[in-house]
N, C-alpha and C positions, 0 to 999 in steps of 0.2 A: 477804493470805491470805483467803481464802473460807472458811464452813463451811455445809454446805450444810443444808436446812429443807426440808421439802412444799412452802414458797410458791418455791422458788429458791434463791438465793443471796444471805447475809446479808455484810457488807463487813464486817471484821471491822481489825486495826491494819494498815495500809499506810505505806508507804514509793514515792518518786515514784524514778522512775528515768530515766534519759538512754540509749536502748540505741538499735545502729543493727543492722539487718536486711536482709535482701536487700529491695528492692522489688518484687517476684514474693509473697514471704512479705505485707509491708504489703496489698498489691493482694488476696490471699485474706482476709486478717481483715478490714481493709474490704467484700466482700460478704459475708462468715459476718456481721459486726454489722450488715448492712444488714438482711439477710434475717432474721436472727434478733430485729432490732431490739434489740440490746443493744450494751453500751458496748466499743469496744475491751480496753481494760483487761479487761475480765470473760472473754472471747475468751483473751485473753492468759494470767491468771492459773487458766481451766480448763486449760488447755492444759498447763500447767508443771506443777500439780497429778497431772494422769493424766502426764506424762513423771515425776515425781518415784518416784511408784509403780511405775513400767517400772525405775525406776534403786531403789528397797529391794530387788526384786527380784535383780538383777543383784549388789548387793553381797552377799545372801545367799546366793546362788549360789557368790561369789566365795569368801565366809567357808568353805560347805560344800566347796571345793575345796583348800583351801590346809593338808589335812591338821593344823590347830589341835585339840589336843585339847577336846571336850566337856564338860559337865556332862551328868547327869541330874537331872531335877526335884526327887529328892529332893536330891542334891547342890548343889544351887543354891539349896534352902530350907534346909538345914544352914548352906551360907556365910551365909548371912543372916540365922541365929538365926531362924526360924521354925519 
């Protein structure tokens, strides 16, 4: 995971992975890191980042569809003794 700083992006706890991809896909992150002069991985790990954020979206979306009853804020700092 990435968190991002003014200077770029600071490397924060990682984990190595084994993942296979189209070769179309490999062949684009190769020049995006050619041209941008950064590492694959960083390529890769913006990339899942901004999808991650497409997909909070969508599950919120999904939550405000599925007719679930609501709190309201004050009701939600009641449950919680605030």
């Amino acid at each position: 995971m990435y968190n991002n700083t003014h200077k770029g992006m600071i490397k924060m706890n990682t984990a190595r992975l084994n993942i296979t991809i189209p070769s179309t896909m490999n062949e684009q992150i190769n020049i995006f890191a050619e041209e941008l002069n950064e590492k694959k991985s960083h390529i890769i790990a913006s990339a899942l980042d901004m999808y991650f954020d497409y997909l909070d979206i969508r599950v919120a979306e999904k939550r405000l569809n599925d007719d679930e009853p609501t709190l309201t804020l004050d009701e939600m700092k009641k449950n919680l003794g605030l």
